[in-house]
PDB file of N, CA, C and O in Angstrom, chain B, residues numbered from 101:
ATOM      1  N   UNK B 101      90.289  71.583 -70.162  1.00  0.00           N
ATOM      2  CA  UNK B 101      89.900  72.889 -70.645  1.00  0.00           C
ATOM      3  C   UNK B 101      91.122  73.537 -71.293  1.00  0.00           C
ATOM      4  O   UNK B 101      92.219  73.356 -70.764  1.00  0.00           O
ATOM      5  N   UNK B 102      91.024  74.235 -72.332  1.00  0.00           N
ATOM      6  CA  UNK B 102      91.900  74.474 -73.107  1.00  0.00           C
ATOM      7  C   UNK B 102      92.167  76.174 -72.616  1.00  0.00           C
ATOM      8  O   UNK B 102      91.199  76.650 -72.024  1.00  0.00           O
ATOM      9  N   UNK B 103      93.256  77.031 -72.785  1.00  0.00           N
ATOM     10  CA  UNK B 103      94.036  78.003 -72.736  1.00  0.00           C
ATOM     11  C   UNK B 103      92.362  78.712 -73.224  1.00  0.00           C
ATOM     12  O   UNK B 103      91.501  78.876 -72.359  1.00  0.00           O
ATOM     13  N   UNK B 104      92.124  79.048 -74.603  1.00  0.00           N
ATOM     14  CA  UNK B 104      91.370  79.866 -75.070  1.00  0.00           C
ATOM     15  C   UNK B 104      89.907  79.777 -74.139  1.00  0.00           C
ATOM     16  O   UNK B 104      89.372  80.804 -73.722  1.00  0.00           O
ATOM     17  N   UNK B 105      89.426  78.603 -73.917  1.00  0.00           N
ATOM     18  CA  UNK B 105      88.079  78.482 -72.993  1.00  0.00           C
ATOM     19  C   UNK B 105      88.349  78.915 -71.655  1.00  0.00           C
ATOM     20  O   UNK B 105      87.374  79.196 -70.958  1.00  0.00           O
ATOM     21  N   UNK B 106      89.378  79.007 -71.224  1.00  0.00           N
ATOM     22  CA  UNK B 106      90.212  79.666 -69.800  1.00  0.00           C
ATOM     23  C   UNK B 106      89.697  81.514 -69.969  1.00  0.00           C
ATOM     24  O   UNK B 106      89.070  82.262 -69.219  1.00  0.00           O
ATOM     25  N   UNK B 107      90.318  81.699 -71.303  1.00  0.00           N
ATOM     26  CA  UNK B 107      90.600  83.069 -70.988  1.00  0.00           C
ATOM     27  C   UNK B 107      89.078  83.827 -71.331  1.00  0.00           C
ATOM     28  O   UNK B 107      88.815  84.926 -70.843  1.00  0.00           O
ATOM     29  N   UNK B 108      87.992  82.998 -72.351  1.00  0.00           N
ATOM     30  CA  UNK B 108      86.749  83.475 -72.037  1.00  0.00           C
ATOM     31  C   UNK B 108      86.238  83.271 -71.135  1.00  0.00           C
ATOM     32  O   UNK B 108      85.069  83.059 -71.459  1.00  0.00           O
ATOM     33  N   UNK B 109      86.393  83.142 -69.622  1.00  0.00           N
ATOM     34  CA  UNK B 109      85.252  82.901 -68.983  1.00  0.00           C
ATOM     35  C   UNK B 109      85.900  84.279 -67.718  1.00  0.00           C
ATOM     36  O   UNK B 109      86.967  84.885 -67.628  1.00  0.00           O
ATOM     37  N   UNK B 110      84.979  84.294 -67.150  1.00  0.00           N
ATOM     38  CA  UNK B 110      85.014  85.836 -65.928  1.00  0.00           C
ATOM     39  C   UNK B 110      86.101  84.617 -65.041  1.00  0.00           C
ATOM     40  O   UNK B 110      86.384  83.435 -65.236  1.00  0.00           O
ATOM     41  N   UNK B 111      86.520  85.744 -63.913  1.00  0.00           N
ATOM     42  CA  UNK B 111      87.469  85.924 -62.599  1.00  0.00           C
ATOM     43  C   UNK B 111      86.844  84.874 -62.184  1.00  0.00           C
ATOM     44  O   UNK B 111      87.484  83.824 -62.124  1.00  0.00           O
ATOM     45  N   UNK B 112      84.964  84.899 -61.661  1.00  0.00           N
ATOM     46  CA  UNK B 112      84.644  84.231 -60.622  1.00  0.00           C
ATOM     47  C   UNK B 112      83.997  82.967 -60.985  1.00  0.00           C
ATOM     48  O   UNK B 112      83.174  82.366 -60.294  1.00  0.00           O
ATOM     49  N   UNK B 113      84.557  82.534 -62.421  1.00  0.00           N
ATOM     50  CA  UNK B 113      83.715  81.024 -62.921  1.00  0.00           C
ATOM     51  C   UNK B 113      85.182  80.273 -63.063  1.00  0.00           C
ATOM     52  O   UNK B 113      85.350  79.054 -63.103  1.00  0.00           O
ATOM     53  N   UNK B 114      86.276  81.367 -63.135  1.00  0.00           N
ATOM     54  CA  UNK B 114      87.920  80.724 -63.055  1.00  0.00           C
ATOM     55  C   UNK B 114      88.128  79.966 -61.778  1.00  0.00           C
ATOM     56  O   UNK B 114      88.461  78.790 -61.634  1.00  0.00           O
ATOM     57  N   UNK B 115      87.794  81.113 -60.661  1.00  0.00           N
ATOM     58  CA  UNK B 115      88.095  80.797 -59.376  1.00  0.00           C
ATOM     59  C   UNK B 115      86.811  79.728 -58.850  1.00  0.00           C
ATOM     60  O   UNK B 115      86.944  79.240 -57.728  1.00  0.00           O
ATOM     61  N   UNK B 116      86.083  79.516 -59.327  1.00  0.00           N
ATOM     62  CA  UNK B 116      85.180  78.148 -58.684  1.00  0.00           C
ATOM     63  C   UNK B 116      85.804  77.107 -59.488  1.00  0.00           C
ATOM     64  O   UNK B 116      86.025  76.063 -58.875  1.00  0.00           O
ATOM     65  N   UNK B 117      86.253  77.153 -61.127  1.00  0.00           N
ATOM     66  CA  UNK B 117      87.040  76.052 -60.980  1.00  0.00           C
ATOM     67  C   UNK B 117      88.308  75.784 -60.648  1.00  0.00           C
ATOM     68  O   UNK B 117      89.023  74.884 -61.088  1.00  0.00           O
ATOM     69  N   UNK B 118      88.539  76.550 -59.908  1.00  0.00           N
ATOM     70  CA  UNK B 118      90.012  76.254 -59.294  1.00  0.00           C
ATOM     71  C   UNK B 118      90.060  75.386 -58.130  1.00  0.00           C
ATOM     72  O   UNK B 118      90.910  74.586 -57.739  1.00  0.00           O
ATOM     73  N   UNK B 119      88.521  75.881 -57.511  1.00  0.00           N
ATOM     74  CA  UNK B 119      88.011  75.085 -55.997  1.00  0.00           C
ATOM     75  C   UNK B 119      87.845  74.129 -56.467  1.00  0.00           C
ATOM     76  O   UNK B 119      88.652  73.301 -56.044  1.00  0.00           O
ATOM     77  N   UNK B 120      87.135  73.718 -57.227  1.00  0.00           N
ATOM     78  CA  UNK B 120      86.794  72.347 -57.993  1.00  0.00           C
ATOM     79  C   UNK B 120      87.894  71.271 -58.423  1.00  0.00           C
ATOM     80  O   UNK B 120      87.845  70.102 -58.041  1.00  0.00           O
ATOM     81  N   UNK B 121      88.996  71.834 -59.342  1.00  0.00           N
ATOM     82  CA  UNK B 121      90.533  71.039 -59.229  1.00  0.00           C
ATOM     83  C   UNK B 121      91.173  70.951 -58.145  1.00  0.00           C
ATOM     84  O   UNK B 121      91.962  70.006 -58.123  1.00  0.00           O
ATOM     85  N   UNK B 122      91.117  71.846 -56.847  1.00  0.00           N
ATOM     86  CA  UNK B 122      92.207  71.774 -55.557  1.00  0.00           C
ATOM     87  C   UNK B 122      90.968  70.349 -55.301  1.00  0.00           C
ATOM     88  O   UNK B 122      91.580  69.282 -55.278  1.00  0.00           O
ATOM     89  N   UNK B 123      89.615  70.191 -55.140  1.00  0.00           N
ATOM     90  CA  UNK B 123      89.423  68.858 -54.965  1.00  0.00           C
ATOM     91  C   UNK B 123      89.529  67.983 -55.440  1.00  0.00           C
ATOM     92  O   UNK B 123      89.710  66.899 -54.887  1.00  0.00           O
ATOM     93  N   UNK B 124      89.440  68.210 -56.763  1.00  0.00           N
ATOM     94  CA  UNK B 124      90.074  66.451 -57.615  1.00  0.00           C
ATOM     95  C   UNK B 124      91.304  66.079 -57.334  1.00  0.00           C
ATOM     96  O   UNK B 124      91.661  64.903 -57.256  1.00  0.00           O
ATOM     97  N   UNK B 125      91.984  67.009 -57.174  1.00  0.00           N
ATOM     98  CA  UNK B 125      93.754  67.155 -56.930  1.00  0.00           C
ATOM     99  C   UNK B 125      93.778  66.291 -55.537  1.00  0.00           C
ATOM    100  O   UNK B 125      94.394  65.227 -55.471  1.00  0.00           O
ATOM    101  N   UNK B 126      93.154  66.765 -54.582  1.00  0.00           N
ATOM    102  CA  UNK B 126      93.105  66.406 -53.207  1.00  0.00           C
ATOM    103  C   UNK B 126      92.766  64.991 -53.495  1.00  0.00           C
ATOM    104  O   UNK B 126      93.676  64.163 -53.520  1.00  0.00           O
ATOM    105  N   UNK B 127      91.251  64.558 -53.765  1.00  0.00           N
ATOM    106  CA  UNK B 127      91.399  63.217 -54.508  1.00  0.00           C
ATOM    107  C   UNK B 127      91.942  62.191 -54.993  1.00  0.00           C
ATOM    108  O   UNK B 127      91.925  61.082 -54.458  1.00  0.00           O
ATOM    109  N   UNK B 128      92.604  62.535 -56.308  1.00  0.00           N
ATOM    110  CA  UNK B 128      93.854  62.058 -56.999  1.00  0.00           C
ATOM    111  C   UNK B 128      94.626  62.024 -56.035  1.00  0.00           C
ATOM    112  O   UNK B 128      95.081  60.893 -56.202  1.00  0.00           O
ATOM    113  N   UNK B 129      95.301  62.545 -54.826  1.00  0.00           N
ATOM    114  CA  UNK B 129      96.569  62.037 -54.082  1.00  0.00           C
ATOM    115  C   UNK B 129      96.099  61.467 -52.835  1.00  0.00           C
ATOM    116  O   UNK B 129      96.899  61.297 -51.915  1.00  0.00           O
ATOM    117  N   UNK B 130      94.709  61.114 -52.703  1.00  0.00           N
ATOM    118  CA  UNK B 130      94.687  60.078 -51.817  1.00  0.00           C
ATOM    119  C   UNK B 130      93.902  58.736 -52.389  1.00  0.00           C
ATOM    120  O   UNK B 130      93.673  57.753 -51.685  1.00  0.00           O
ATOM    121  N   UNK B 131      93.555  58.847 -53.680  1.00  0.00           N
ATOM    122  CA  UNK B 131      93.855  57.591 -54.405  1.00  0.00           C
ATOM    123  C   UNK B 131      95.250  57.051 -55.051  1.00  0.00           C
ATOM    124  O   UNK B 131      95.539  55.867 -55.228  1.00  0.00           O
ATOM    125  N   UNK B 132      95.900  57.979 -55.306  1.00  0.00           N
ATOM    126  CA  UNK B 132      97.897  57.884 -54.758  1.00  0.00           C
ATOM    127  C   UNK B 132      98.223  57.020 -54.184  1.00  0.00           C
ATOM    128  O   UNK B 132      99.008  56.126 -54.501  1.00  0.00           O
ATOM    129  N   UNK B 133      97.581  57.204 -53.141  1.00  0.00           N
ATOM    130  CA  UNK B 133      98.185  56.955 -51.433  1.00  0.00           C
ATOM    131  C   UNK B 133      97.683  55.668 -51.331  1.00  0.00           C
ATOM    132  O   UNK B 133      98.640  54.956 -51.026  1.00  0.00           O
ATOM    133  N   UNK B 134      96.461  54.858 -51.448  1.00  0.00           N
ATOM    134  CA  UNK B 134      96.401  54.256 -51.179  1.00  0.00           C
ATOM    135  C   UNK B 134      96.020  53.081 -52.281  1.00  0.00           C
ATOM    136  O   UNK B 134      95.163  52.202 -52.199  1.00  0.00           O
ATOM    137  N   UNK B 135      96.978  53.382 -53.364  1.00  0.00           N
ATOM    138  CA  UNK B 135      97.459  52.603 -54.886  1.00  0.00           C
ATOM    139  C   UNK B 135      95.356  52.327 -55.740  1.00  0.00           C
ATOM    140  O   UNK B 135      94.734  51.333 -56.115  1.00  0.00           O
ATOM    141  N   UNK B 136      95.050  53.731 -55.670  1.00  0.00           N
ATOM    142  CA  UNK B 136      93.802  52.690 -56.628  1.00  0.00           C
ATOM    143  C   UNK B 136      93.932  53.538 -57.520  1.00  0.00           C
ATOM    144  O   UNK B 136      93.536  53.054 -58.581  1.00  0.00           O
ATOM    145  N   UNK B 137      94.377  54.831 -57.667  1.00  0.00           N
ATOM    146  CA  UNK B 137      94.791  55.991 -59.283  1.00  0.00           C
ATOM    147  C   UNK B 137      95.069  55.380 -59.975  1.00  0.00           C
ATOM    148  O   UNK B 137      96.122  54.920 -59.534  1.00  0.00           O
ATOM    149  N   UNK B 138      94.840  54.839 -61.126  1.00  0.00           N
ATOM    150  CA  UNK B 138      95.430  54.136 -62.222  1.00  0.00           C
ATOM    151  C   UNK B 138      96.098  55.312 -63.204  1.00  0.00           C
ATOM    152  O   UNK B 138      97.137  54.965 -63.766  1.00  0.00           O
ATOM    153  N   UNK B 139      95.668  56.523 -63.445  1.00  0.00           N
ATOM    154  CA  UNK B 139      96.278  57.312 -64.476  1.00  0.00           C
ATOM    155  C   UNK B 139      97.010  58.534 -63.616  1.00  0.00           C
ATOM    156  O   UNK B 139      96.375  59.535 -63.286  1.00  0.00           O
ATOM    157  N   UNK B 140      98.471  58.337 -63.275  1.00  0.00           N
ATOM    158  CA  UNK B 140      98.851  59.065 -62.390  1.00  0.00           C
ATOM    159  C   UNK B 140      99.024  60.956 -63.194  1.00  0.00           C
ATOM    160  O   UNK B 140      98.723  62.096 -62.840  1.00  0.00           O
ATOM    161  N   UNK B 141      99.608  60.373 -64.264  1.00  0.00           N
ATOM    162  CA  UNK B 141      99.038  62.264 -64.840  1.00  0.00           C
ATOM    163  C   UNK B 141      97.994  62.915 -64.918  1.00  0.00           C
ATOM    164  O   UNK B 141      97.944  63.820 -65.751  1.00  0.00           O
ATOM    165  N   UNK B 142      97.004  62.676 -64.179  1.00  0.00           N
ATOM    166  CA  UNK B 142      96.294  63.538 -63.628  1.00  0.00           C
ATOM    167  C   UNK B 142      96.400  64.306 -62.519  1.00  0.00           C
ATOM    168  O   UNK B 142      95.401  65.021 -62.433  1.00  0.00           O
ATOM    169  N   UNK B 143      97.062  64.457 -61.750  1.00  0.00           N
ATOM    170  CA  UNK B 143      97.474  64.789 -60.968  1.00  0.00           C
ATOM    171  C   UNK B 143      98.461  65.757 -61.568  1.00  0.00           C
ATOM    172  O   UNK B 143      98.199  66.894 -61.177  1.00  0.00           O
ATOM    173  N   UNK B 144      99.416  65.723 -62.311  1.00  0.00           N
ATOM    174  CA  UNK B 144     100.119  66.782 -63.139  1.00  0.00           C
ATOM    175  C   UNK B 144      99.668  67.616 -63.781  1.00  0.00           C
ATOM    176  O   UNK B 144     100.042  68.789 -63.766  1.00  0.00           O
ATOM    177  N   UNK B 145      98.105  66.795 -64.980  1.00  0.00           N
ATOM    178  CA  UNK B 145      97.334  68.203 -65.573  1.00  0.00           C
ATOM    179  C   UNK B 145      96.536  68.831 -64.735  1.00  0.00           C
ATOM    180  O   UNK B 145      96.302  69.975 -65.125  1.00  0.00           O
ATOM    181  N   UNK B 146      95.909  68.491 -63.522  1.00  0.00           N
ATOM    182  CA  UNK B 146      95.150  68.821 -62.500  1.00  0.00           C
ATOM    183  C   UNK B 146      96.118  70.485 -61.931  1.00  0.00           C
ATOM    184  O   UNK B 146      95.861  71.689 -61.951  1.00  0.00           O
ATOM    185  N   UNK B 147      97.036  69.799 -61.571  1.00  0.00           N
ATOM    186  CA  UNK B 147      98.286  71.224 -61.000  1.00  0.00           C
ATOM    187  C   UNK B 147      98.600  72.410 -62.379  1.00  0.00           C
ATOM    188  O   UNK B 147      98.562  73.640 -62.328  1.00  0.00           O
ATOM    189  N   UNK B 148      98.870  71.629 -63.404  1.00  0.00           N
ATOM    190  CA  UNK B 148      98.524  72.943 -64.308  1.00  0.00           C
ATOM    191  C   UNK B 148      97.385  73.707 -64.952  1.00  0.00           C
ATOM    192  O   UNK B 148      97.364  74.586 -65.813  1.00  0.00           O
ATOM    193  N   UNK B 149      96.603  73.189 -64.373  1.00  0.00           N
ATOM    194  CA  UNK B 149      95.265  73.615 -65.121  1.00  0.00           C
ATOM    195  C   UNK B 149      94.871  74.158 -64.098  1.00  0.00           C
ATOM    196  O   UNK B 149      93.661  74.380 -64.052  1.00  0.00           O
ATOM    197  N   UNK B 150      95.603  74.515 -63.079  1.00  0.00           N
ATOM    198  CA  UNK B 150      94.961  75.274 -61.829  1.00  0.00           C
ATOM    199  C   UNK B 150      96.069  76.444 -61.818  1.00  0.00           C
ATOM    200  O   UNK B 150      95.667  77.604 -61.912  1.00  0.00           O
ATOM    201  N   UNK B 151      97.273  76.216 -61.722  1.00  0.00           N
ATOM    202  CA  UNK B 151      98.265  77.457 -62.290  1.00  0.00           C
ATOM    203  C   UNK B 151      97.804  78.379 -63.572  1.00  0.00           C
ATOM    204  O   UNK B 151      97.960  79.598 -63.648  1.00  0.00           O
ATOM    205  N   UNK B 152      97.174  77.489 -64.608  1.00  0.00           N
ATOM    206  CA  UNK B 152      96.983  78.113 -65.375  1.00  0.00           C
ATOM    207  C   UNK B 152      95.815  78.905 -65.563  1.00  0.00           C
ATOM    208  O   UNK B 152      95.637  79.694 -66.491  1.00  0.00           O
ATOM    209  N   UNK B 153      95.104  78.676 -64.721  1.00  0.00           N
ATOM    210  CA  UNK B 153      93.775  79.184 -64.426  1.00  0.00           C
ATOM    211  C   UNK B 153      94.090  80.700 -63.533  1.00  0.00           C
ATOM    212  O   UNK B 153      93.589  81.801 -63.761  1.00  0.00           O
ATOM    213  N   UNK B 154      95.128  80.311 -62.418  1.00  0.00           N
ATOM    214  CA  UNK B 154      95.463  81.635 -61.479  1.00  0.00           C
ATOM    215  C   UNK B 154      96.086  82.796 -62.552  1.00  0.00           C
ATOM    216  O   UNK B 154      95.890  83.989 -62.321  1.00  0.00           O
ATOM    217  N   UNK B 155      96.952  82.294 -63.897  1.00  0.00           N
ATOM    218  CA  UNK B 155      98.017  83.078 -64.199  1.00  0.00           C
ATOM    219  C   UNK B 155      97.082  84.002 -64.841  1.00  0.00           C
ATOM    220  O   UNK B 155      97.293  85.212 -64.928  1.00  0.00           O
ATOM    221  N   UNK B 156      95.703  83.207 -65.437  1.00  0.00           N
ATOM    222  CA  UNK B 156      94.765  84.506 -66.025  1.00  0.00           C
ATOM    223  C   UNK B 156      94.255  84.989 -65.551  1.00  0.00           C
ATOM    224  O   UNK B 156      93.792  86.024 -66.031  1.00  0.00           O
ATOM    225  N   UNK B 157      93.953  84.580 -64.204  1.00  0.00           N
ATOM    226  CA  UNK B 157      93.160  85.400 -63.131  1.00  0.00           C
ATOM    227  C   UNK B 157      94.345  86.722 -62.750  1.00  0.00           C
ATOM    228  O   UNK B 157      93.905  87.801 -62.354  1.00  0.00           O
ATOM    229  N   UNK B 158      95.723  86.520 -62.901  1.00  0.00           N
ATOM    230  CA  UNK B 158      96.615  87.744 -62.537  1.00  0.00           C
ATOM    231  C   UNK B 158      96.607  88.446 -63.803  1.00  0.00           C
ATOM    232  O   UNK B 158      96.813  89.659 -63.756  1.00  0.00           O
ATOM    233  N   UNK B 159      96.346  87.740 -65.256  1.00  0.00           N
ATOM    234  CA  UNK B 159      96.485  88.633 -66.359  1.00  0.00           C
ATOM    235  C   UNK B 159      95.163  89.676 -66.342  1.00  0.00           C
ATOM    236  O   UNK B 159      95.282  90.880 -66.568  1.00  0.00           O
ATOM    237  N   UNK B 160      94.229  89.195 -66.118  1.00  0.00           N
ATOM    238  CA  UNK B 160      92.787  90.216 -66.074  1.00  0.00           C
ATOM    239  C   UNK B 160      92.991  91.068 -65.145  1.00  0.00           C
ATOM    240  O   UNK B 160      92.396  92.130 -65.331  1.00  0.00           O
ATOM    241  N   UNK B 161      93.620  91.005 -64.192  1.00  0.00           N
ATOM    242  CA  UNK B 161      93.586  92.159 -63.032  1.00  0.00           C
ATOM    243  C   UNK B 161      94.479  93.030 -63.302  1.00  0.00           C
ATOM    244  O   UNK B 161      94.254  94.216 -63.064  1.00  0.00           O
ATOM    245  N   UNK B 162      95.544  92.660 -63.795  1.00  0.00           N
ATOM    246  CA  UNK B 162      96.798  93.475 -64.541  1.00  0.00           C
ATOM    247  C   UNK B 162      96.009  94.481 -65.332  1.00  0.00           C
ATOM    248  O   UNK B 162      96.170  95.700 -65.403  1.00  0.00           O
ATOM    249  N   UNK B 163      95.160  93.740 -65.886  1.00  0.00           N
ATOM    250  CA  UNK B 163      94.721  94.472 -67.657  1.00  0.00           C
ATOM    251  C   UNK B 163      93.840  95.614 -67.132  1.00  0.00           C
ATOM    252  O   UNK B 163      93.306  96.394 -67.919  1.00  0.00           O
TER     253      UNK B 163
END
């Protein structure tokens, strides 16, 4: 999901996909763990796409 499709969507369709990446994330590091992840940067865009999801959730509340 890209920056601009981030910042159209409401607080509470941000924050369900945030629940939604903390589980793929969770996922991804226990296919980690037990060597079957084949594409380990997922796990990297997974963590920013969830930061980046919170930082607009702090920019809308700011605003």
């Amino acid at each position: 999901m890209k920056l601009d499709e981030m910042r159209e969507k409401t607080v509470d369709e941000l924050q369900s996909a945030i629940v939604d990446w903390k589980k793929d994330l969770f996922n991804y590091k226990l296919q980690l763990s037990t060597h079957k992840l084949e594409n380990t940067a997922l796990i990297s865009k997974t963590k920013r796409l969830i930061a980046q999801a919170k930082t607009i959730i702090k920019e809308k509340a700011n605003a």
